[in-house]
mmCIF entry with sequence, helices, sheets and N, C-alpha, C, O atoms, coordinates in Angstrom:
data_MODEL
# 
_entry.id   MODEL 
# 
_entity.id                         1 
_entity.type                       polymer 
_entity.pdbx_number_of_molecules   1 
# 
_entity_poly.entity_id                      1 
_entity_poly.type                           'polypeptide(L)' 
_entity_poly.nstd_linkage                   no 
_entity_poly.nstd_monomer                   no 
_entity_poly.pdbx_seq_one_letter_code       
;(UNK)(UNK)(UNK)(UNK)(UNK)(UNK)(UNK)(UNK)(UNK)(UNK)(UNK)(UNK)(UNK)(UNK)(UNK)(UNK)
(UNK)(UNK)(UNK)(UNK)(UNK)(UNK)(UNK)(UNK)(UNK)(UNK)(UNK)(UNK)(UNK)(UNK)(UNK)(UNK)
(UNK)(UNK)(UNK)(UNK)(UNK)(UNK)(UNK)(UNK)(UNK)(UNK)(UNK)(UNK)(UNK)(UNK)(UNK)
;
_entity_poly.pdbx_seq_one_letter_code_can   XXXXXXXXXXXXXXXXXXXXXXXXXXXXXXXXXXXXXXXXXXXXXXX 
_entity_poly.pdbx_strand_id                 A 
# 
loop_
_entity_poly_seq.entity_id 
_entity_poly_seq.num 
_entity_poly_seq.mon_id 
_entity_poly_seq.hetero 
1 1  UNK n 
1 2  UNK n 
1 3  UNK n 
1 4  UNK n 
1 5  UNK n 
1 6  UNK n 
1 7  UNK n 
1 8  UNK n 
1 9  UNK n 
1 10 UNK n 
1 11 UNK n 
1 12 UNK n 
1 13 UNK n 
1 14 UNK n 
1 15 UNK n 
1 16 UNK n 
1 17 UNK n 
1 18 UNK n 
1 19 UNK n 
1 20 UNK n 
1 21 UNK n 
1 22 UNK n 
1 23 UNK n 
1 24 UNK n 
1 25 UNK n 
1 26 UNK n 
1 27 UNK n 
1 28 UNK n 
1 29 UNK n 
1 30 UNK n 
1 31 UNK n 
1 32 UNK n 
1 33 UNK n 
1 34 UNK n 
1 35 UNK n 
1 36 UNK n 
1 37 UNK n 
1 38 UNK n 
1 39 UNK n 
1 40 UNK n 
1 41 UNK n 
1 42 UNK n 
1 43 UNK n 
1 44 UNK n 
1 45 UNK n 
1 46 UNK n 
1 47 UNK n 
# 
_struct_asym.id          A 
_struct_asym.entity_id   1 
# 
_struct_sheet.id               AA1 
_struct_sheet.type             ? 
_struct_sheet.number_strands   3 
_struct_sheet.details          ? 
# 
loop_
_struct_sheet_order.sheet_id 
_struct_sheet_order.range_id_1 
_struct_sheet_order.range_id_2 
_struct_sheet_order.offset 
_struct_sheet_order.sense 
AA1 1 2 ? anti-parallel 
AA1 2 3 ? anti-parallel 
# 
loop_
_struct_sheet_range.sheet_id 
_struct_sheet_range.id 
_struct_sheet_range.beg_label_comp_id 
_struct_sheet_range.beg_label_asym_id 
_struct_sheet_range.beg_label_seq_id 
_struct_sheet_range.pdbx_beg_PDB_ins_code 
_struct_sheet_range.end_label_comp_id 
_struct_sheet_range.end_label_asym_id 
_struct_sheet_range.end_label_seq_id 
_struct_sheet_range.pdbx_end_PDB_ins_code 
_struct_sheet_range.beg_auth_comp_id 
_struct_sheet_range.beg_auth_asym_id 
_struct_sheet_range.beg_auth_seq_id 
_struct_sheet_range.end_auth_comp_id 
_struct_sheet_range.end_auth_asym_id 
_struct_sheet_range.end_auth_seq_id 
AA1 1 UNK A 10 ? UNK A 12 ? UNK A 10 UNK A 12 
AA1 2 UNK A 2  ? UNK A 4  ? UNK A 2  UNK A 4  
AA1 3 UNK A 30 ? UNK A 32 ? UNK A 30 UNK A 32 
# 
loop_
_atom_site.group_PDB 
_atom_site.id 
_atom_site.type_symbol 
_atom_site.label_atom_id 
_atom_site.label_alt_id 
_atom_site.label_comp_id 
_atom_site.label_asym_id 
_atom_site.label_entity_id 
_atom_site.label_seq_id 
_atom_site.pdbx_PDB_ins_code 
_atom_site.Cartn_x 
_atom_site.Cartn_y 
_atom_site.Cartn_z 
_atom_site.occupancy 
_atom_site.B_iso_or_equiv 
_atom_site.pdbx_formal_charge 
_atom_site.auth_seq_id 
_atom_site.auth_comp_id 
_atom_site.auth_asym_id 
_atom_site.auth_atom_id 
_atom_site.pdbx_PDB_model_num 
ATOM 1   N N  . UNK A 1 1  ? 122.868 119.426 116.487 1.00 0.00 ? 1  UNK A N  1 
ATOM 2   C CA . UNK A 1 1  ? 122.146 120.316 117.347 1.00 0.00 ? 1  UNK A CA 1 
ATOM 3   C C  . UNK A 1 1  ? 121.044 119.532 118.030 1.00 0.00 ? 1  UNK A C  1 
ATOM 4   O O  . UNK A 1 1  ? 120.551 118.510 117.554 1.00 0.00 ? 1  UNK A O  1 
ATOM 5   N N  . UNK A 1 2  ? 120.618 120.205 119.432 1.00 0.00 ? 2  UNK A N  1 
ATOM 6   C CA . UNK A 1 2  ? 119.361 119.766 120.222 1.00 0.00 ? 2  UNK A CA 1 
ATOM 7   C C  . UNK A 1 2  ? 118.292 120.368 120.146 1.00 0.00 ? 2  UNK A C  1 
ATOM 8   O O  . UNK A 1 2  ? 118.355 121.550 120.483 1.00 0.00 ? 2  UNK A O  1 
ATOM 9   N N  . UNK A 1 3  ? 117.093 119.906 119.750 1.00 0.00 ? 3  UNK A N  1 
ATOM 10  C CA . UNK A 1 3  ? 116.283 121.234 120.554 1.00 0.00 ? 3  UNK A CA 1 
ATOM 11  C C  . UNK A 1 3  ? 115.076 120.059 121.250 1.00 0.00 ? 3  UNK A C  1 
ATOM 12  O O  . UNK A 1 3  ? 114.572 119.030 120.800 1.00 0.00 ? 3  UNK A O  1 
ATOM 13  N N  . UNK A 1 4  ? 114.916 120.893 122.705 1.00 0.00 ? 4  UNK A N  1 
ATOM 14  C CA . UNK A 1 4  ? 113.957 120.357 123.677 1.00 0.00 ? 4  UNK A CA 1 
ATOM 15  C C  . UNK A 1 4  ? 112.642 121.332 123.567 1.00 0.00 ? 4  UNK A C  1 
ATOM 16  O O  . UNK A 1 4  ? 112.652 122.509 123.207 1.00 0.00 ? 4  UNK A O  1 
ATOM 17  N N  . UNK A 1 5  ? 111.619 120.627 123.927 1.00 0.00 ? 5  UNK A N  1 
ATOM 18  C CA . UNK A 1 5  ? 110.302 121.508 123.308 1.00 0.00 ? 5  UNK A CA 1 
ATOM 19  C C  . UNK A 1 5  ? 110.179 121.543 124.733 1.00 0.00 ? 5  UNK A C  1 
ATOM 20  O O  . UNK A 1 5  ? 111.095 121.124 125.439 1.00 0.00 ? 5  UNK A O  1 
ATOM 21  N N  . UNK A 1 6  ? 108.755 122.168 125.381 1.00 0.00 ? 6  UNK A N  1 
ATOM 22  C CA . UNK A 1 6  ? 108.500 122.823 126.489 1.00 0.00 ? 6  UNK A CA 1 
ATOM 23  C C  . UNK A 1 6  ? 108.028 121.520 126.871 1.00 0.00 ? 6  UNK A C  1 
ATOM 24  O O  . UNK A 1 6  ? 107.510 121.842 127.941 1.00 0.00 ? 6  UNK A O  1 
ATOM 25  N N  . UNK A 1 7  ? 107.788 120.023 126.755 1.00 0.00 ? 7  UNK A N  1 
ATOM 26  C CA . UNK A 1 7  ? 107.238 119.025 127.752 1.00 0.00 ? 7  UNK A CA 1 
ATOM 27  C C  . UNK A 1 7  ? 108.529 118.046 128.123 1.00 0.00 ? 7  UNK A C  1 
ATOM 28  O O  . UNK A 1 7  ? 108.530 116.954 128.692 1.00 0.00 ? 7  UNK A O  1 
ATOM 29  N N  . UNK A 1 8  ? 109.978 119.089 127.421 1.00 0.00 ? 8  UNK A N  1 
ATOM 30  C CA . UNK A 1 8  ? 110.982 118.461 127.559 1.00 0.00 ? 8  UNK A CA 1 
ATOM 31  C C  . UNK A 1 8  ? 111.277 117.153 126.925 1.00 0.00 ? 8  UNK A C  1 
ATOM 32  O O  . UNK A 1 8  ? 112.122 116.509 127.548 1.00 0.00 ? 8  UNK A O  1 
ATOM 33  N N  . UNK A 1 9  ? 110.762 116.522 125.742 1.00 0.00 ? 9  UNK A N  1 
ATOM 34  C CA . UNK A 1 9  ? 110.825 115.880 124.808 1.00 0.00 ? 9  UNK A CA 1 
ATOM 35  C C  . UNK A 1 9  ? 112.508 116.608 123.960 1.00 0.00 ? 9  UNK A C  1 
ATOM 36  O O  . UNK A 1 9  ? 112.573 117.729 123.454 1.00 0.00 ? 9  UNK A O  1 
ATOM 37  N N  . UNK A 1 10 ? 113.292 115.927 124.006 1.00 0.00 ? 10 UNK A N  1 
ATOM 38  C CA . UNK A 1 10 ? 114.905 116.177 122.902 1.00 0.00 ? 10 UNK A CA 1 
ATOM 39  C C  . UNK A 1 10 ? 114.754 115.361 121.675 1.00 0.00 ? 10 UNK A C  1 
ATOM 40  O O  . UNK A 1 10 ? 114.295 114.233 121.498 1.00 0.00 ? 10 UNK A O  1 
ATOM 41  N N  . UNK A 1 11 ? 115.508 116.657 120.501 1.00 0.00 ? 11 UNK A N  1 
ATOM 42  C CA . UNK A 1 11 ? 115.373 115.705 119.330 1.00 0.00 ? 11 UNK A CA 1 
ATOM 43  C C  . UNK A 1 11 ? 116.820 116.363 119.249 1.00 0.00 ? 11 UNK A C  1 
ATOM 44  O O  . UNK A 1 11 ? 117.337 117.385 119.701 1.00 0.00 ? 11 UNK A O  1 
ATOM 45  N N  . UNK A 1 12 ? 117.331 115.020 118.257 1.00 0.00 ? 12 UNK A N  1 
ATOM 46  C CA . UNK A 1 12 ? 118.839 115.787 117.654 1.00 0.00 ? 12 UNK A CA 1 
ATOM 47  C C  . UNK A 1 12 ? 119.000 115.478 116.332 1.00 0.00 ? 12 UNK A C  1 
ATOM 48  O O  . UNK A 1 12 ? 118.934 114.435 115.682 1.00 0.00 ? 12 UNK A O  1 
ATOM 49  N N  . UNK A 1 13 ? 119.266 116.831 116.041 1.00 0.00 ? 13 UNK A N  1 
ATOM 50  C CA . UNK A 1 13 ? 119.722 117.215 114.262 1.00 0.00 ? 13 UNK A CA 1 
ATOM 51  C C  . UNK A 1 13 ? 120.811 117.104 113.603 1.00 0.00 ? 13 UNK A C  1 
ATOM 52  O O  . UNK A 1 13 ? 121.844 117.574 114.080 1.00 0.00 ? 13 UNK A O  1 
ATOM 53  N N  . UNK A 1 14 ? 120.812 116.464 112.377 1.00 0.00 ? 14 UNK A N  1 
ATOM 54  C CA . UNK A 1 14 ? 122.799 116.718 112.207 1.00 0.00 ? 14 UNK A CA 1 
ATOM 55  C C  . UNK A 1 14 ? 122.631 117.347 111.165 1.00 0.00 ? 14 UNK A C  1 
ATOM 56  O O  . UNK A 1 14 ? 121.574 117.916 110.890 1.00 0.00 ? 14 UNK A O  1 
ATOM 57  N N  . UNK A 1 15 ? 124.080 117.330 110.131 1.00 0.00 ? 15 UNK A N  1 
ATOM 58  C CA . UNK A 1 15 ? 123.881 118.153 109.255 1.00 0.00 ? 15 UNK A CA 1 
ATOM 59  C C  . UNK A 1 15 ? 123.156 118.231 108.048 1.00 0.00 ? 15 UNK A C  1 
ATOM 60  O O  . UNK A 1 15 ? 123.516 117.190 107.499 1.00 0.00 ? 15 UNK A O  1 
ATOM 61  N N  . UNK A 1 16 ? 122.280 118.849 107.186 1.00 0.00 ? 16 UNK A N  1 
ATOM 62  C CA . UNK A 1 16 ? 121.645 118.553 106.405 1.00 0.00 ? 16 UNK A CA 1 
ATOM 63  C C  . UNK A 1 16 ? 120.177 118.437 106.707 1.00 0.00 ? 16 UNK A C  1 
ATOM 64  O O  . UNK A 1 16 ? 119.300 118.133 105.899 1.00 0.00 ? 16 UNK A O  1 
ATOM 65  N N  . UNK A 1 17 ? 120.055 118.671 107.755 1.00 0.00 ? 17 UNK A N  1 
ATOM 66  C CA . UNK A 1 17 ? 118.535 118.251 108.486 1.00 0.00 ? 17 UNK A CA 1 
ATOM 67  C C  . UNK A 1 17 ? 117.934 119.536 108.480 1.00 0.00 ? 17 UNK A C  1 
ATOM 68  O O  . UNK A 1 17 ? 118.401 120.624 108.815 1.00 0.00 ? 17 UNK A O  1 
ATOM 69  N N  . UNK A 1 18 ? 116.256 119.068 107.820 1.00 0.00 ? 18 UNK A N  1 
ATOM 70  C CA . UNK A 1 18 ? 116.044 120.502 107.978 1.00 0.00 ? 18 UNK A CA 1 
ATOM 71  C C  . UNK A 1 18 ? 114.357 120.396 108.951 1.00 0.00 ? 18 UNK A C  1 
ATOM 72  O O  . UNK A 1 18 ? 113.644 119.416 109.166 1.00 0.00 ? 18 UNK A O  1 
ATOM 73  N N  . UNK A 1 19 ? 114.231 121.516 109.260 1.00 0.00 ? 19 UNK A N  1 
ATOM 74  C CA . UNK A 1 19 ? 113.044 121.173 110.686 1.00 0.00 ? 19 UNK A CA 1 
ATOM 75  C C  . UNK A 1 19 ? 112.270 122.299 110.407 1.00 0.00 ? 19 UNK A C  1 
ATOM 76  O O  . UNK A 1 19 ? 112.587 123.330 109.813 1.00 0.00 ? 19 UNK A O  1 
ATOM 77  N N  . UNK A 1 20 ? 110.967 121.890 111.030 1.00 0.00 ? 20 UNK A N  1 
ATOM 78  C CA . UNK A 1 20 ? 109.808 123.341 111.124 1.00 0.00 ? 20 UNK A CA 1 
ATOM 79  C C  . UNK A 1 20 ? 110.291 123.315 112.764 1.00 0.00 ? 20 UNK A C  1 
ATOM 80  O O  . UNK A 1 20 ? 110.845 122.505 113.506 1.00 0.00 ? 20 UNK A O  1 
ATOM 81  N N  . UNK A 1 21 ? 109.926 124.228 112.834 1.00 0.00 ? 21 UNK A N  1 
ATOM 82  C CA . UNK A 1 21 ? 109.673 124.983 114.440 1.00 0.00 ? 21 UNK A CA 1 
ATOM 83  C C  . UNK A 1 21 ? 108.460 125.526 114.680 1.00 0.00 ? 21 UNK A C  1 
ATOM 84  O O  . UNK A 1 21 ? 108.304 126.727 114.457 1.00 0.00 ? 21 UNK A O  1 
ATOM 85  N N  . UNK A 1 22 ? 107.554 124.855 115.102 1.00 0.00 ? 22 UNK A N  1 
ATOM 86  C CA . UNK A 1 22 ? 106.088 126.088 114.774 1.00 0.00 ? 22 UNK A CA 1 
ATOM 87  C C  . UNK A 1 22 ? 105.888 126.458 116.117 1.00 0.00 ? 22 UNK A C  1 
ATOM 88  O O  . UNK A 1 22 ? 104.839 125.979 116.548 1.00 0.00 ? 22 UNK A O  1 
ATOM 89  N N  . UNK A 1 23 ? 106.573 127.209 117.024 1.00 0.00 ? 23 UNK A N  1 
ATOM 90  C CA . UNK A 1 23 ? 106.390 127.873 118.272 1.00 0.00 ? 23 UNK A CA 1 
ATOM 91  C C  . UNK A 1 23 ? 105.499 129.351 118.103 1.00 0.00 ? 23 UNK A C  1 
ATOM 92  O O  . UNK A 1 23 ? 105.916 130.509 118.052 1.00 0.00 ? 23 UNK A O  1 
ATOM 93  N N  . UNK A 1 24 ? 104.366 128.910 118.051 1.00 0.00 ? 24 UNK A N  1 
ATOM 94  C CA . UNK A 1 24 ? 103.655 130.312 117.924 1.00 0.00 ? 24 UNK A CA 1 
ATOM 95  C C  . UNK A 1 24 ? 102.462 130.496 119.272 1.00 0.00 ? 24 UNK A C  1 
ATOM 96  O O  . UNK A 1 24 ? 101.740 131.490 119.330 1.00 0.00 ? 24 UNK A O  1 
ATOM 97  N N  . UNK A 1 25 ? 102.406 129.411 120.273 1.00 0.00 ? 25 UNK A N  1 
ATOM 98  C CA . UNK A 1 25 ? 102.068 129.393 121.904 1.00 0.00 ? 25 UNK A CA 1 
ATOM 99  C C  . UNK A 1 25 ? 103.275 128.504 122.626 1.00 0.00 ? 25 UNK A C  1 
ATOM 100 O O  . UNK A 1 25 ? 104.161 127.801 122.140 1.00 0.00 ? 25 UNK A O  1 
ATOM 101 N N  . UNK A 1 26 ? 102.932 128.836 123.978 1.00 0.00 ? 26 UNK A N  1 
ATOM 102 C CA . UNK A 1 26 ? 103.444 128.120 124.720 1.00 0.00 ? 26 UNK A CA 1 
ATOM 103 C C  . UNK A 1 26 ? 105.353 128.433 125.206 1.00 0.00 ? 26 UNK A C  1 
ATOM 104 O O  . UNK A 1 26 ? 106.037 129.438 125.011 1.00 0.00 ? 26 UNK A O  1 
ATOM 105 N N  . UNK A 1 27 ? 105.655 127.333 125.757 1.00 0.00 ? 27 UNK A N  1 
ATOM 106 C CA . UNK A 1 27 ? 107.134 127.960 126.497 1.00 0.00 ? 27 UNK A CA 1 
ATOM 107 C C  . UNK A 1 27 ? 107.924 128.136 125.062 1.00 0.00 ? 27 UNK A C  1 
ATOM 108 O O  . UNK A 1 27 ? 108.728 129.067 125.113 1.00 0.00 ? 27 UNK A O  1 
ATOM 109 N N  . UNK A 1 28 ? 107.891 127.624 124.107 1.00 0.00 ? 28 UNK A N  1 
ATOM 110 C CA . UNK A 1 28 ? 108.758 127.939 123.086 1.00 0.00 ? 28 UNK A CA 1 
ATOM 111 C C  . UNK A 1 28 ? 109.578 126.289 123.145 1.00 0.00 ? 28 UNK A C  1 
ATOM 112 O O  . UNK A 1 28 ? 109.173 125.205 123.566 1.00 0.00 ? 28 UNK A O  1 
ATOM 113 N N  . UNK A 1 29 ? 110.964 126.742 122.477 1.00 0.00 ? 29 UNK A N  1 
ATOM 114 C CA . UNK A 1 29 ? 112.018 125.781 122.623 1.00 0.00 ? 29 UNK A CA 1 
ATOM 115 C C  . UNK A 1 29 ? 113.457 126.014 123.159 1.00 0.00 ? 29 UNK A C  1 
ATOM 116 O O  . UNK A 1 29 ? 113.775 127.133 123.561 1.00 0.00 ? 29 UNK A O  1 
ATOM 117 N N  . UNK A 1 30 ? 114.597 124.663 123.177 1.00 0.00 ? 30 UNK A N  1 
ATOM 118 C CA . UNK A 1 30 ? 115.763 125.269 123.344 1.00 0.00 ? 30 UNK A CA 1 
ATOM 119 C C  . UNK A 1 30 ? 116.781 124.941 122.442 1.00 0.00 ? 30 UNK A C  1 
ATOM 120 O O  . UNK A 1 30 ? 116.603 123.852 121.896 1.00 0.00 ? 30 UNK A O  1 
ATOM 121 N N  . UNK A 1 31 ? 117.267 125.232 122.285 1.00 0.00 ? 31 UNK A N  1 
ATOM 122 C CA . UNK A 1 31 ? 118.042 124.588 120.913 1.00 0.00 ? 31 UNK A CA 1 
ATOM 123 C C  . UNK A 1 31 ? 119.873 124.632 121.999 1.00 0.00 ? 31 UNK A C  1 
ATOM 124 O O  . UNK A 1 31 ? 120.239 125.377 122.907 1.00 0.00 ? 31 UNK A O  1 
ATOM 125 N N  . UNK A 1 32 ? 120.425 123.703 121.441 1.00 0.00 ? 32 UNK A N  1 
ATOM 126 C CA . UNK A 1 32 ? 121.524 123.359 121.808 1.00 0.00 ? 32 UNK A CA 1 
ATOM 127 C C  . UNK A 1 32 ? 122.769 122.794 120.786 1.00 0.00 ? 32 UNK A C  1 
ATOM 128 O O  . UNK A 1 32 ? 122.622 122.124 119.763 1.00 0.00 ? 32 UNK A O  1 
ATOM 129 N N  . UNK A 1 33 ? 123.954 123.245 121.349 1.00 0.00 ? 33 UNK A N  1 
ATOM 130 C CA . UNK A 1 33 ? 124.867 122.503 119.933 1.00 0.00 ? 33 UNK A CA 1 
ATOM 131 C C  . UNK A 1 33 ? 125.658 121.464 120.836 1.00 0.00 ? 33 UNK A C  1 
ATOM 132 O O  . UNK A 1 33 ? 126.123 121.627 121.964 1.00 0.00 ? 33 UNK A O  1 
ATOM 133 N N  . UNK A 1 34 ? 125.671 120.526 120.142 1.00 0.00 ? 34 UNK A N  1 
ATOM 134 C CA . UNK A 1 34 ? 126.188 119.269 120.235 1.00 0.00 ? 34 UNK A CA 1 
ATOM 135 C C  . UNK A 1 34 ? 127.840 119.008 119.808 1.00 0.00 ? 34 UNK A C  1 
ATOM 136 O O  . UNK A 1 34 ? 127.928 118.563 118.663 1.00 0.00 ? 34 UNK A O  1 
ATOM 137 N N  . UNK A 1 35 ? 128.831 119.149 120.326 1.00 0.00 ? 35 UNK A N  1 
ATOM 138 C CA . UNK A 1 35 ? 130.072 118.647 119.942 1.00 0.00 ? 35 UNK A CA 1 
ATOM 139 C C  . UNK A 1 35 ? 130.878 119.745 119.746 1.00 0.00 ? 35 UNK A C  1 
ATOM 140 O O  . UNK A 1 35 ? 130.312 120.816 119.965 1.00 0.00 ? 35 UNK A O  1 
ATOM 141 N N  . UNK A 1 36 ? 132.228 119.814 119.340 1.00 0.00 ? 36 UNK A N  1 
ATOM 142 C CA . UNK A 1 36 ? 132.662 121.008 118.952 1.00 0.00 ? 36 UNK A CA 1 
ATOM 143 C C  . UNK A 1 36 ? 133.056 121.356 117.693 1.00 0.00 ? 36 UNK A C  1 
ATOM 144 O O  . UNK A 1 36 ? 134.021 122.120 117.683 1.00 0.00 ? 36 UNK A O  1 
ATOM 145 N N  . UNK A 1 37 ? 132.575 121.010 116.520 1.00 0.00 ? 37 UNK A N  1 
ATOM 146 C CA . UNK A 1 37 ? 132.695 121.161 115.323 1.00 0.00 ? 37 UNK A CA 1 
ATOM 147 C C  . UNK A 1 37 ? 131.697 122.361 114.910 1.00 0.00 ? 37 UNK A C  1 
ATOM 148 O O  . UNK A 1 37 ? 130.566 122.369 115.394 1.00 0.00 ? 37 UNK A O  1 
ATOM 149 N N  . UNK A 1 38 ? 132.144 123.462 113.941 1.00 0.00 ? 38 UNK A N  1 
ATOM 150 C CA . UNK A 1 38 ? 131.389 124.955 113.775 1.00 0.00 ? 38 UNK A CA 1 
ATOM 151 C C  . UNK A 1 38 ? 129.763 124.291 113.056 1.00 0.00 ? 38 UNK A C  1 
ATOM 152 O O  . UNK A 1 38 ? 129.494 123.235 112.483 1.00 0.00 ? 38 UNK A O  1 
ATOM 153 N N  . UNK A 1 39 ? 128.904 125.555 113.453 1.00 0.00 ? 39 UNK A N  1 
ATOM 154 C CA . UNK A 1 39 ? 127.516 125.125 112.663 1.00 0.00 ? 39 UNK A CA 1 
ATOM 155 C C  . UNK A 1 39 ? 127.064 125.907 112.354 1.00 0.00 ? 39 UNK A C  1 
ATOM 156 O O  . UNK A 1 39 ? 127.637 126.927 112.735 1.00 0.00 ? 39 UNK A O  1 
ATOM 157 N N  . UNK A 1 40 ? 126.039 126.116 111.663 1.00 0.00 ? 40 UNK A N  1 
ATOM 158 C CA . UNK A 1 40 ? 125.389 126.997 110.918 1.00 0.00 ? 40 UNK A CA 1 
ATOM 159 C C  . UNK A 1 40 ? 123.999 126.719 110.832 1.00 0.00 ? 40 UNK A C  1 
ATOM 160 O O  . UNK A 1 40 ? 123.444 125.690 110.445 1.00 0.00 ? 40 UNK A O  1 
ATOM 161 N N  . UNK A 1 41 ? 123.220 128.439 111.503 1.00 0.00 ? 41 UNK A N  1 
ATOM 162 C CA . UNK A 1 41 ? 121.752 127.896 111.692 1.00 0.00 ? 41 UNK A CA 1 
ATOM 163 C C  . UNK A 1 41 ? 121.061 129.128 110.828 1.00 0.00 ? 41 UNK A C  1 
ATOM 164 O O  . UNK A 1 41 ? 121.319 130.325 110.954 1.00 0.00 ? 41 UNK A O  1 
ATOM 165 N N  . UNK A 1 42 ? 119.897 128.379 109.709 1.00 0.00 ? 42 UNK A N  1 
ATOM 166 C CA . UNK A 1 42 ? 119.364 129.661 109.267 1.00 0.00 ? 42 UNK A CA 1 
ATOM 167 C C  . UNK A 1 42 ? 117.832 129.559 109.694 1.00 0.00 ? 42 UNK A C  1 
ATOM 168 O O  . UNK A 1 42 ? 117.068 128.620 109.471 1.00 0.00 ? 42 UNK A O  1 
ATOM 169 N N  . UNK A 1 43 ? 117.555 130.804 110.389 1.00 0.00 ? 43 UNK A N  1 
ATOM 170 C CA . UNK A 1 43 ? 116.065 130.587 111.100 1.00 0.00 ? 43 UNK A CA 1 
ATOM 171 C C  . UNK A 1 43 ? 115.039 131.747 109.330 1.00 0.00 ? 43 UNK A C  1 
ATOM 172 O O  . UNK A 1 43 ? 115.239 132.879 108.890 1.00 0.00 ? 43 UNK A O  1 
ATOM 173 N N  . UNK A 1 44 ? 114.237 130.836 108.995 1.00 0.00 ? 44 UNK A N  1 
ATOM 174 C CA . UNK A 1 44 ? 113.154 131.368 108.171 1.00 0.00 ? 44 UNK A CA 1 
ATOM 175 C C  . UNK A 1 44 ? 111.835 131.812 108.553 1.00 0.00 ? 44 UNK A C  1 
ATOM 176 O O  . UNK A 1 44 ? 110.987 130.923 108.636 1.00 0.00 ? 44 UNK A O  1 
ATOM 177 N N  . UNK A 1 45 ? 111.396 133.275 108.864 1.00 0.00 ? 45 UNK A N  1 
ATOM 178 C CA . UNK A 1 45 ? 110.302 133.268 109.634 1.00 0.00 ? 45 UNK A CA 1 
ATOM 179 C C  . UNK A 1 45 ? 109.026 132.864 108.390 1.00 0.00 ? 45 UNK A C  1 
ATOM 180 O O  . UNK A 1 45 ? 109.140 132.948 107.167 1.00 0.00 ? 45 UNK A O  1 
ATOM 181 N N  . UNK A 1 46 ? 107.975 132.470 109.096 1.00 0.00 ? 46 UNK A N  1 
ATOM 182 C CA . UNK A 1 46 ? 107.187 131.911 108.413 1.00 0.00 ? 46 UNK A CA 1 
ATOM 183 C C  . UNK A 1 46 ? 106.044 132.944 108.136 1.00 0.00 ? 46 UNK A C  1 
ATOM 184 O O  . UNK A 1 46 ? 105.998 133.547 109.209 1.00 0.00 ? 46 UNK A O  1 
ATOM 185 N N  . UNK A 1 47 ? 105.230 133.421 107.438 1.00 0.00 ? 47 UNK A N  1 
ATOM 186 C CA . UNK A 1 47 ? 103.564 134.217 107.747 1.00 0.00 ? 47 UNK A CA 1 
ATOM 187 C C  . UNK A 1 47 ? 103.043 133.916 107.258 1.00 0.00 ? 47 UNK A C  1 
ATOM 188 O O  . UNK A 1 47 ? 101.874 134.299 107.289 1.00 0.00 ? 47 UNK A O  1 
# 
């Protein structure tokens, strides 16, 4: 997977990778899938 942050900076994830997302201002992110093999995303909200 991709995800581009709002200054357009790309990072890419493979499997097993695990990431914070701390979008709590600003444009947010984009997340993208890479290749055609199935994936699986679990989003954990944080408080």
């Amino acid at each position: 997977m991709e995800f581009e942050i709002g200054d357009g900076t790309k990072r890419q994830f493979g499997i097993g990778d695990v990431i914070l997302a701390e979008d709590i201002t600003g444009q947010g992110h984009i997340t993208r899938v890479i290749g055609n093999e199935p994936r699986s995303l679990m989003l954990v909200p944080l408080d």
